[in-house]
GULUM-533155 format. One record per residue (C-alpha): residue in one letter; x negated, y negated, z. Coordinates in nm, 3 decimals, decimal comma, padded with zeros to 5 digits. Each point is the difference from the previous one (the first is absolute). Layout:
   rest         X         Y         Z
      A         X         Y         Z
...
This chain:
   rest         X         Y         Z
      X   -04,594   -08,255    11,883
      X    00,073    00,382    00,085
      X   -00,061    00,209   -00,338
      X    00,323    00,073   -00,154
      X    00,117    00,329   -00,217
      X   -00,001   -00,002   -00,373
      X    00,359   -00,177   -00,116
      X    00,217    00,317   -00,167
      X    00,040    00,033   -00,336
      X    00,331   -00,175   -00,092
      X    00,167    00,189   -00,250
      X    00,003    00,220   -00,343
      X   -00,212   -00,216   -00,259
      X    00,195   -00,077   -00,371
      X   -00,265   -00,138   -00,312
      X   -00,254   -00,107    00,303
      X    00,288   -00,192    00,185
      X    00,207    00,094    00,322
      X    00,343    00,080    00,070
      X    00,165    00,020    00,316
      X    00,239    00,235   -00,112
      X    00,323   -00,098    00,080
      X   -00,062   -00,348    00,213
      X    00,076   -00,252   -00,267
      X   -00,188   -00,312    00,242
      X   -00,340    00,074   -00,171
      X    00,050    00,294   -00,305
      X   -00,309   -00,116   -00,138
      X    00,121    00,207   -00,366
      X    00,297   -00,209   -00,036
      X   -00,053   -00,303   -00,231
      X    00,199   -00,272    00,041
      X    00,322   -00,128   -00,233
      X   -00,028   -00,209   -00,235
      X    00,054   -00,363    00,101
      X    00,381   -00,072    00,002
      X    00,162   -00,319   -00,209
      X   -00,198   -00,333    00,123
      X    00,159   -00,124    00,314
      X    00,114    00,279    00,127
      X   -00,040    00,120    00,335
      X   -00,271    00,190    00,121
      X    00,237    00,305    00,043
      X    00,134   -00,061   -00,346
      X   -00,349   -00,003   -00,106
      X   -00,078    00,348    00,166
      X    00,349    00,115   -00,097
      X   -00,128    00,298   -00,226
      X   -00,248    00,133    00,266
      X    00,044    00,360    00,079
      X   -00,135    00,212    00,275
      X   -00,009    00,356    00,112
      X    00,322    00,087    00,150
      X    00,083   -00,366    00,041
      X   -00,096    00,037    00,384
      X    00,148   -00,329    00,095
      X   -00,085   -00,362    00,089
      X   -00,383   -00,110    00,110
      X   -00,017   -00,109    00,383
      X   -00,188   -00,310    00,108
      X   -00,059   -00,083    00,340
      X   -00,176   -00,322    00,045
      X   -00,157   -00,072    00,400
      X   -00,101   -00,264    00,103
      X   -00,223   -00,162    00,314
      X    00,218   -00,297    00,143
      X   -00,056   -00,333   -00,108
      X   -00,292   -00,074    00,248
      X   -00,156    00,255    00,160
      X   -00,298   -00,038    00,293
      X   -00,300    00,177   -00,076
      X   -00,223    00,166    00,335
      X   -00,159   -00,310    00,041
      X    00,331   -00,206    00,058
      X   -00,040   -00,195   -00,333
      X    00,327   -00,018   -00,206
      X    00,014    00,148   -00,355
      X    00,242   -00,168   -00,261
      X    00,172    00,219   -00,235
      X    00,326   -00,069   -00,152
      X    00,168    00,328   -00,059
      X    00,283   -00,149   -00,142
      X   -00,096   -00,194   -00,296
      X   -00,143    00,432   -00,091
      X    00,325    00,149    00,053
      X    00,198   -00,239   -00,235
      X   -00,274    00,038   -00,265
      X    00,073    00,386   -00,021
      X    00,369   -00,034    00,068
      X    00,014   -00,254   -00,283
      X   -00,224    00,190   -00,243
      X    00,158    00,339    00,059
      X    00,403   -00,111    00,113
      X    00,094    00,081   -00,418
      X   -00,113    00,342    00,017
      X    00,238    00,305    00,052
      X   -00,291    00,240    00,042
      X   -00,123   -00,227    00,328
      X    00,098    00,011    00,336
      X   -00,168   -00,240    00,241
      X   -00,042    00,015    00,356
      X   -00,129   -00,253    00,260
      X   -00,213    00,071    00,310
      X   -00,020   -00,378    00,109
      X   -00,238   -00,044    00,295
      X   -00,100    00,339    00,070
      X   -00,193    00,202    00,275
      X   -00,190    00,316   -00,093
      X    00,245    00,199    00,181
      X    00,313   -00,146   -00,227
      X   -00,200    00,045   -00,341
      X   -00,044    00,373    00,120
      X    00,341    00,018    00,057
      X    00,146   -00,218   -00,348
      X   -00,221    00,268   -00,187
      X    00,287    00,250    00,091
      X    00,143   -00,222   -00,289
      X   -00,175    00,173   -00,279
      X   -00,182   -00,268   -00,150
      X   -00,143    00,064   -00,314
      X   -00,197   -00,310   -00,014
      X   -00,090   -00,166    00,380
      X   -00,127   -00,394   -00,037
      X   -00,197   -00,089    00,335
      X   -00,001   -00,386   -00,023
      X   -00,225   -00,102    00,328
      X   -00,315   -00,164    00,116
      X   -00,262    00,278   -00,009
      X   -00,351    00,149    00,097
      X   -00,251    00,255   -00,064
      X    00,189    00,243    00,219
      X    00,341   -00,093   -00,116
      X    00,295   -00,226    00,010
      X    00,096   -00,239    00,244
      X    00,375    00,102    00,099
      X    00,224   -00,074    00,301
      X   -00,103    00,198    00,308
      X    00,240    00,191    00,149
      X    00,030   -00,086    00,335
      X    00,195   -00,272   -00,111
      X   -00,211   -00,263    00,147
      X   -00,063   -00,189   -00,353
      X   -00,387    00,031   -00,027
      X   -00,104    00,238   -00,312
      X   -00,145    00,345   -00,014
      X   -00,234    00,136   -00,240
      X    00,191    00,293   -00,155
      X   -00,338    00,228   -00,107
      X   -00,032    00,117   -00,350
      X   -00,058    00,366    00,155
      X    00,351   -00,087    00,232
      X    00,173   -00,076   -00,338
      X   -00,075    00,282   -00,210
      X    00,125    00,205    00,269
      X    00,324   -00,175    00,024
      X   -00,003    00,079   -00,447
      X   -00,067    00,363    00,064
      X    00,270    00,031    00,286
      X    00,254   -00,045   -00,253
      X    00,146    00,262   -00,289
      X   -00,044   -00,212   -00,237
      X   -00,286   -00,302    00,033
      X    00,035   -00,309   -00,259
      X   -00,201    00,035   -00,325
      X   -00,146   -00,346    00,030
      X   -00,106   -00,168    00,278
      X   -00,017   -00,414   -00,039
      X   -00,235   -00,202    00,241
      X    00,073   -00,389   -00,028
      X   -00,252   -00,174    00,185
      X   -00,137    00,287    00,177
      X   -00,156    00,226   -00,256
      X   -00,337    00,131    00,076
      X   -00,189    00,252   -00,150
      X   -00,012    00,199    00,314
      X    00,305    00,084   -00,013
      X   -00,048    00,209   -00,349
      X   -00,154    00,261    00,217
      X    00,270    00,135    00,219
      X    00,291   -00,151   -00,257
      X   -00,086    00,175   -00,312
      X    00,036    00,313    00,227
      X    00,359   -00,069    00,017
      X    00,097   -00,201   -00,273
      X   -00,127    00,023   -00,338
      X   -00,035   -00,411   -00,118
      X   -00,103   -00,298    00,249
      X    00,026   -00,342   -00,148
      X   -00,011   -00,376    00,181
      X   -00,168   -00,281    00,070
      X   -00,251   -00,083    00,330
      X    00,047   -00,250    00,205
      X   -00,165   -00,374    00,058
      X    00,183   -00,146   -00,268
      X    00,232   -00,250   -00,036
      X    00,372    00,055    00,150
      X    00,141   -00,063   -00,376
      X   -00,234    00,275   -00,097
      X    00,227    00,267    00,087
      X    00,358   -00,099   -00,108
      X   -00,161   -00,055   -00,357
      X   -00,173    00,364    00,038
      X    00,339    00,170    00,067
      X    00,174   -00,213   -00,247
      X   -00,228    00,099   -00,314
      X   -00,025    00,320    00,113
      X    00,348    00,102    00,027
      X    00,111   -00,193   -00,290
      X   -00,223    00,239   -00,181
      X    00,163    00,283    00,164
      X    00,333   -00,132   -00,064
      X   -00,039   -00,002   -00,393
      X   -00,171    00,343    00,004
      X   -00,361   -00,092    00,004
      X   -00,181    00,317    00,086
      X   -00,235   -00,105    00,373
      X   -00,327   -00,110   -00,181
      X    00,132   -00,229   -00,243
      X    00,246   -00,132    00,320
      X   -00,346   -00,039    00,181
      X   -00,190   -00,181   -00,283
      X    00,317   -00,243   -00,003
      X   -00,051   -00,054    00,359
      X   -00,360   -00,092   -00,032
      X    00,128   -00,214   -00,285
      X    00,208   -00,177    00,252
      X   -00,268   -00,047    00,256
      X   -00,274   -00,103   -00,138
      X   -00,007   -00,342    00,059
      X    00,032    00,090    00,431
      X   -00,363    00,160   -00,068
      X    00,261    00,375    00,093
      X   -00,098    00,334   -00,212
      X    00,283    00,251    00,133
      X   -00,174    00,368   -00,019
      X    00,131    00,333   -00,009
      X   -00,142    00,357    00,034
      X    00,170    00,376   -00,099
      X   -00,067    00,292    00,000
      X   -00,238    00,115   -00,312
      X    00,269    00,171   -00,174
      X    00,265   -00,330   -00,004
      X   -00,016   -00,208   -00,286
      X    00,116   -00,361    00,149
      X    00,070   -00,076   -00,431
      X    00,214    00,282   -00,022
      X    00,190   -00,057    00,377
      X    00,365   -00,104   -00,069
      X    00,176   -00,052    00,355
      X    00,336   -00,059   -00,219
């Protein structure tokens, strides 16, 4: 792998702990409100969160590989994309501060394009590699293309304003820290080879963490929680100045 420049530093540093200033999607200063009445909804619960400037909703755009996809060698590879999408559309649908978008059966050349979107968080659900995903190719023929770690940091720092987390369901790979990190300052998922229910239950724990205001590491050690009986460990890597117990993407 090509050496890679040292990630930039992220932002003014508060007590040992940083803030993004005025993007509310990961003030790392901000504690979170105190749980709301029991029952309530997980935007009831978050209710008396506040924010610099109150800069408005956090994006989610959640791509996916089709349902099977056929490797170089002509073998088929089963995901279900779907059973993923409802798990974060479920966990996340009572929240007024989320806004979730769908990239169902994507090429590299339409996730380049659905990051004109803005996302603050992009979920990659797809069969992976050590070089990267396994997406739709473009030419349309339904065979998959590897879309490069390298290829997809570049399509993160072709936009004004790359996601803050990056989510790799059944594709993570620690290769892909390199060239990410550059971009984006948190990488979290889970690597492929395990079973299909594996991944649902990832994104399920995960963003039902999020959803009640669980900052990213204690949303992560949920998620291992949930998988530990598939034999899964999801991982994560950021930047040395981001404190995944101090992360709050509400």
């Amino acid at each position: 792998m090509s050496a890679h420049p040292t990630p930039p530093p992220v932002g003014p540093v508060f007590g040992g702990v940083v803030s993004f200033g005025e993007i509310r999607q990961l003030t790392m200063n901000q504690p979170p409100a105190a749980p709301g009445p029991a029952g309530g909804t997980p935007a009831a619960q978050g209710a008396g969160r506040t924010a610099p400037n109150d800069p408005g909703p956090v994006r989610f755009l959640i791509a996916t590989s089709a349902s099977i996809v056929r490797d170089r060698d002509g073998a088929d590879v089963w995901r279900d994309p779907a059973w993923e999408l409802r798990a974060v559309r479920d966990r996340l649908r009572h929240c007024e501060w989320a806004i979730v978008d769908e990239a169902p059966a994507v090429s590299a050349g339409q996730l380049q394009a659905a990051l004109n979107r803005r996302p603050h968080v992009l979920h990659i659900a797809a069969a992976g590699t050590a070089l990267g995903p396994l997406l739709q190719a473009d030419d349309g023929t339904g065979t998959t293309a590897v879309l490069t770690w390298d290829r997809l940091a570049e399509y993160l720092r072709g936009t004004d304003d790359p996601p803050r987390v990056v989510v790799l369901s059944g594709c993570w790979n620690r290769t892909a820290t390199g060239p990410l990190l550059v971009e984006v300052p948190v990488v979290v998922g889970v690597a492929p080879g395990h079973p299909l229910p594996c991944y649902p239950k990832f994104a399920d724990a995960f963003y039902d963490a999020i959803a009640h205001a669980q900052p990213l590491g204690p949303a992560l050690a949920q998620a291992r929680t949930a998988l530990r009986d598939f034999g899964a460990r999801p991982e994560s890597a950021g930047r040395a100045e981001v404190h995944l117990a101090t992360t709050y993407l509400s």
